[in-house]
N, C-alpha and C positions, 0 to 999 in steps of 0.2 A: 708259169703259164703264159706270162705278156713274152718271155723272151721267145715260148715256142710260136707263139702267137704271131711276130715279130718274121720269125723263122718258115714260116708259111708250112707249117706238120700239122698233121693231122691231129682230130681229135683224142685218140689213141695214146697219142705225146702228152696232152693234159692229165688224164686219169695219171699215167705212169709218174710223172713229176707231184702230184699232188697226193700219191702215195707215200711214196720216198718225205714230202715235205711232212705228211702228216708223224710216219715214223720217226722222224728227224725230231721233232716234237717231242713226241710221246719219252723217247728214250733221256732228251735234254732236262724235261718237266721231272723226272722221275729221277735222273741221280742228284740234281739239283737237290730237288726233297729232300733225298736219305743224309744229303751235307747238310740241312737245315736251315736251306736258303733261304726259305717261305716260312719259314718261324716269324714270329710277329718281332722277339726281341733284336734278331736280325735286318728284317725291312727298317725297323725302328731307328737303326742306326742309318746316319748323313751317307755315311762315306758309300759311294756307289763300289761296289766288287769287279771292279774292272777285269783283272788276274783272271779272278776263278770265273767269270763269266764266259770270258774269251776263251780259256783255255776250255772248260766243261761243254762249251757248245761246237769249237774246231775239232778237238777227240771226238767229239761224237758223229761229226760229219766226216774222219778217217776211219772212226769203224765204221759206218755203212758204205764206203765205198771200198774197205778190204773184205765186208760181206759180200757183195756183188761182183768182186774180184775171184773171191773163193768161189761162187755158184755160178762162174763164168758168163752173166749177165752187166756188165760195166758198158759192154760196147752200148746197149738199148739206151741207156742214158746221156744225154747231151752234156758235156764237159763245161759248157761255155754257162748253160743254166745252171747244174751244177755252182760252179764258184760265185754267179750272180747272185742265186740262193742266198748263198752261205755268208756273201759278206751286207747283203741286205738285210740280213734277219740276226746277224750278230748286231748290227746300227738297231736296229729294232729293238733287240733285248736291253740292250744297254739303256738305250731312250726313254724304254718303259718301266725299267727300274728305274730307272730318275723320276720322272713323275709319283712311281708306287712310294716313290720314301718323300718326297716332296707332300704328298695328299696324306700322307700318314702321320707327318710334323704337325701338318696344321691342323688333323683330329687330334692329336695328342695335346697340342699347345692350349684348345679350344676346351680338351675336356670331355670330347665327345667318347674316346675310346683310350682305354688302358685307363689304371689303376683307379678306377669309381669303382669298381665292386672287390676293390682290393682293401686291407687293413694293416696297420704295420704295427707291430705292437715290439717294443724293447725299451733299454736302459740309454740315459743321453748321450752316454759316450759314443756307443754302435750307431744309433741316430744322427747326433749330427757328421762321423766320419762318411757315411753313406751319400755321395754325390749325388747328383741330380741321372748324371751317367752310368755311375753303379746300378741305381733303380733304375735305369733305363734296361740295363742287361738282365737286374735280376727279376724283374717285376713289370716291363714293356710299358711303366711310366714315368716321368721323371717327376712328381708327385701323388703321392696317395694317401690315405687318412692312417695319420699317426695319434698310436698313444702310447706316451713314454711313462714310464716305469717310476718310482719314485729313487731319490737319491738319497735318501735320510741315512747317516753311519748305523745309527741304530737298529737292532736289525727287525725289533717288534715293528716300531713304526714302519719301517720300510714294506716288512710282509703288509700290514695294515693299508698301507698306501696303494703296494703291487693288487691285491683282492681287488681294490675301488676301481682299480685302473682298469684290469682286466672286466671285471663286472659293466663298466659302462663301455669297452669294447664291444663282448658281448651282445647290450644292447643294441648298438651301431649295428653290428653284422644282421640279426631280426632285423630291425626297421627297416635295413637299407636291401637286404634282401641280398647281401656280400657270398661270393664265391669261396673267396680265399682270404687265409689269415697266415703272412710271412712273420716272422718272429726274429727280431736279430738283437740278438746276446750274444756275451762270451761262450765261447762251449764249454768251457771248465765251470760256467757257473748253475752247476746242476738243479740247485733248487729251487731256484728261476724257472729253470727250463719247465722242471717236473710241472711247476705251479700253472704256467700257462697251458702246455700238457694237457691236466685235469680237467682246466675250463675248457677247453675246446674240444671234449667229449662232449659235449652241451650243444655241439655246434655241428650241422650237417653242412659241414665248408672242410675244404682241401687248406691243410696248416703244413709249413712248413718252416726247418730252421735254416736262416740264411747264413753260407759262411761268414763268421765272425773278422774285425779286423787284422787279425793276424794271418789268419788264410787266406782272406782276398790279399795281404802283400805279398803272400809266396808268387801270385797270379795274375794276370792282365784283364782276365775273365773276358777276353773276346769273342767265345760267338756261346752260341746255347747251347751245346753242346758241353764245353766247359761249366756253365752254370747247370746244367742237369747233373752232372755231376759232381760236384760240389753241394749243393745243397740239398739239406735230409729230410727225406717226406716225413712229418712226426704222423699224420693223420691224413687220408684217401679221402675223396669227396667220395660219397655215395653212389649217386649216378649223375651223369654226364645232361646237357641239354637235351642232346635227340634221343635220351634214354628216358628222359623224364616224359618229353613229346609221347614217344613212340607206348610209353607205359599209361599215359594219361589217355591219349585214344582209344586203346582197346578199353580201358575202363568206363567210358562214356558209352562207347558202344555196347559191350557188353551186358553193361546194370541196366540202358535204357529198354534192349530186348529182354534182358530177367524182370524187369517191371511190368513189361506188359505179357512177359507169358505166366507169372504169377497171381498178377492182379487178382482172377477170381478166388485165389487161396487168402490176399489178404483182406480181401470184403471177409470173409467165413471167418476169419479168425480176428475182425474187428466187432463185425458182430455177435461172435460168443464170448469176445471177454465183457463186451459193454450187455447181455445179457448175465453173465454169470459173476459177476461181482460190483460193486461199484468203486468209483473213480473213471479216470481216464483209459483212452487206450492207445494212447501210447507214453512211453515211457521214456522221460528225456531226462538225460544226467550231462555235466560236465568232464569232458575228459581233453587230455592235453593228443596233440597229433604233431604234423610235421615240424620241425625246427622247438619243437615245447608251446607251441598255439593252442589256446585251450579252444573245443568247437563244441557244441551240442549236438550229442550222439542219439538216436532213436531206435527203439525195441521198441515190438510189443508189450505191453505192462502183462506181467507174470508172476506179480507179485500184491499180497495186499499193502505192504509199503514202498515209500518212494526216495530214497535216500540220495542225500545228493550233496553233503558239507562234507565236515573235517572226518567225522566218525560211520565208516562205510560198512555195514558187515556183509562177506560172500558167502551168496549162496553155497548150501551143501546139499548133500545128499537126503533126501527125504523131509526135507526143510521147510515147515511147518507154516513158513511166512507165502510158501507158493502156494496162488489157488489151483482148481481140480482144473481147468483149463486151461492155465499156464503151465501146470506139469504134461499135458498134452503137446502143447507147441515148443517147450524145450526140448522135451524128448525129439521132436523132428526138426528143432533151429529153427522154425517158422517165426518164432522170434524174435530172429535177426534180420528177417527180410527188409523194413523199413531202413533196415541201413543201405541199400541199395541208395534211396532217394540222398544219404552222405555223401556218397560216390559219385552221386551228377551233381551235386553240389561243390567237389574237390576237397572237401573235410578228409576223406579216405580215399581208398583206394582196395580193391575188387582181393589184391594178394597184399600183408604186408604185418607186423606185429599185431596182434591185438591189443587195443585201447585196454586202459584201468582205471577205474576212480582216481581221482584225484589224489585222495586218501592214501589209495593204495600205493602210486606213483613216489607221492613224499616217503612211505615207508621204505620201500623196495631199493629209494636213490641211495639210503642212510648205510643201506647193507648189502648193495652190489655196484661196483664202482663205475660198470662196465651199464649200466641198466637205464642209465639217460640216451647209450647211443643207439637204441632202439628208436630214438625222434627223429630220426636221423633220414628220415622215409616215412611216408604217410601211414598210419594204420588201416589195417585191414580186417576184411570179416571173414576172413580165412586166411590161415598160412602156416610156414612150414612146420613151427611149433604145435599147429592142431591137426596137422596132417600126420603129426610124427608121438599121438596121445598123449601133449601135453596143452589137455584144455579140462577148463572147470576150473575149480576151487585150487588155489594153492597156499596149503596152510601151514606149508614149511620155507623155509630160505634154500633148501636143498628145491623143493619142487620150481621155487620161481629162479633158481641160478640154471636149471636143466630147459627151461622154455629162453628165457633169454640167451642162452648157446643156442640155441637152433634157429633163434630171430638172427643174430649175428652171423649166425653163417647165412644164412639167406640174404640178407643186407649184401656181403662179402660176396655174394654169388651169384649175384642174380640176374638173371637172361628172362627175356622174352617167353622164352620154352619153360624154363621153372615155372610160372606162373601158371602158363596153359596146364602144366604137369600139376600142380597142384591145386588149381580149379577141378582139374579130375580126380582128383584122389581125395577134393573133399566132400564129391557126391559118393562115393562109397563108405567114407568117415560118417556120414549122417546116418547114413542106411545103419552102419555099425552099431548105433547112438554109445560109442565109446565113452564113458564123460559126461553123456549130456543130463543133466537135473538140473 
């Protein structure tokens, strides 16, 4: 624009050149990407990309000038701005990646950014070969929170030692509120593997096993693309930040309009349990929710008892402990509305497993292996397991293995639209009263 500017053209020359530059852009920004330029473990590294800069942004300013050669538009364009363009905004790029990996050293150095919600969990030997550089490629820090594994020959104490290790890993990741758990061992050493594995079913974080030292020597492991493939997802985070966002929103919204357009149903059915039996009316138990956090859940009381330790019994069919107006509001879930006010609270969430006693949680872990990664995602007061007639009582190991399939696949699948899909399909489920007692 200054050189048209310069050149005494019209305004007509600006729009035209600030096309061309914005494409010029667009197309540089976008193969750059697919090379994995903007990868974090990428910028992370000193070394400026001289090569692939220069060359990814000159091809790109030869194919839009053999685009405008083929559409026989070249002459409209000025030759002279053209190349002034081209070598001003390659000095630019380059400049500005110096700076982008400069500002990125010094969050890195600081602490501010990479590897704080990271975990590394192995044996000394893979720990200490593991440079400051390797973690820089494999993990975009060049330290992050290690626990290493025990070394004892023997191999009880060792398993003894690995449980402790991994158990107060564990904890770390809860308290600290950890993303990801990288894992670097041998790969031949399987019962390792399995062991950390198991524990991080427990854990709503993305795990991964990092190539061992034998594989990083076949390899230089230079950009991220080499390290995405090399190293084996053992276990998927759940959902993503702006998925959590995007799921947490509609549910504040959501529950807060179902609050107020139920309100008069939940006066009516405060005031016929606190007429038709005594105690309370409502009904608070402990149950475990996201990442395994125990929160305080709320129902209607439906019941003439309150159960709430080690020894839980579920209700059943025709079940003698429900009063005559609790077998009323189960029959229509009205029940369950008070768990709305969970859900502005961020205990739950609107679509997501169903919570269990406590009780019930210890039983179910002992005899489904897979039945902790149900924590893995907030509970919910509806979802795809009660949309799919697996709600009420489950008094088999066969009944509660077929609801945790359907919570798992949901976890595995879950979009936006599932939820809205299964908000609707659990106002027809109520109507149905499928289950309900």
């Amino acid at each position: 624009m200054g050189y048209q500017f310069l050149a005494g053209n019209s305004g007509s020359e600006y729009v035209l050149e600030s096309g061309v530059g914005l494409l010029a852009s667009i197309l540089y920004v976008l193969r750059m990407h697919g090379s994995g330029h903007y990868d974090f473990q990428e910028i992370a590294k000193p070394r400026v990309e001289l090569k692939e800069i220069l060359v990814c942004w000159f091809s790109t300013g030869l194919l839009l000038a053999f685009i405008a050669f083929l559409l026989k538009i070249s002459v409209v364009y000025s030759r002279g701005a053209f190349i002034i363009f081209g070598s001003l905004a390659a000095v630019g790029l380059l400049l500005s990646r110096k700076a982008a990996k400069e500002a990125i050293a010094r969050a890195v150095e600081r602490g501010a950014i990479g590897g704080r919600d990271t975990v590394l969990i192995g044996d000394f030997a893979e720990m200490a070969a593991l440079t400051p550089a390797d973690l820089l490629v494999l993990c975009g820090a060049t330290e992050v929170n290690r626990f290493i594994l025990g070394v004892e020959r023997d191999i009880s104490e060792r398993s003894l030692l690995d449980t402790q290790v991994i158990s107060a890993a564990s904890q770390f990741v809860r308290k600290h509120n950890c993303r990801q758990v990288l894992i670097a061992l041998p790969w031949n050493d399987i019962d390792r593997i399995e062991l950390v594995k198991n524990q991080m079913k427990l854990l709503p974080v993305a795990s991964q096993l990092l190539p061992d030292l034998r594989i990083r020597s076949l390899t230089s492991l230079t950009s991220s693309a080499q390290r995405g493939a090399l190293v084996v997802e053992i276990q998927r985070a759940p959902l993503s930040e702006w998925q959590r966002l995007v799921k947490r929103g509609m549910d504040v919204v959501f529950s807060s309009l179902a609050i107020v357009f139920f309100l008069p149903i939940m006066f009516l059915a405060a005031a016929a349990i606190k007429l038709g039996s005594p105690g309370p009316v409502i009904f608070r138990q402990l149950r475990r929710g996201f990442n395994g956090k125990e929160f305080v859940i709320y129902k209607f009381r439906t019941m003439t008892v309150q159960e709430n330790g080690s020894h839980v019994v579920q209700a059943t069919r025709n079940d003698m402990r429900v009063t005559g107006v609790g077998r009323l509001l189960r029959a229509a879930s009205i029940d369950e509305l008070p768990q709305l006010f969970n859900v502005v609270k961020g205990d739950m969430s609107l679509v997501g497993p169903r919570p269990h006693a406590l009780a019930h949680d210890s039983y179910f872990e002992t005899v489904l292996s897979d039945y902790a990664v149900r924590h893995h995602v907030k509970p919910g007061i509806t979802g795809w397991a009660q949309c799919n007639g697996a709600r009420g009582e489950t008094p088999t190991v066969q009944h509660i293995a077929k609801r945790v399939k359907l919570d798992l696949w949901y976890i595995n699948n879950w979009s936006i639209w599932l939820d809205l899909f299964i908000l609707i399909k659990t106002v027809f489920e109520v109507l149905r009263k499928r289950n309900a007692y």
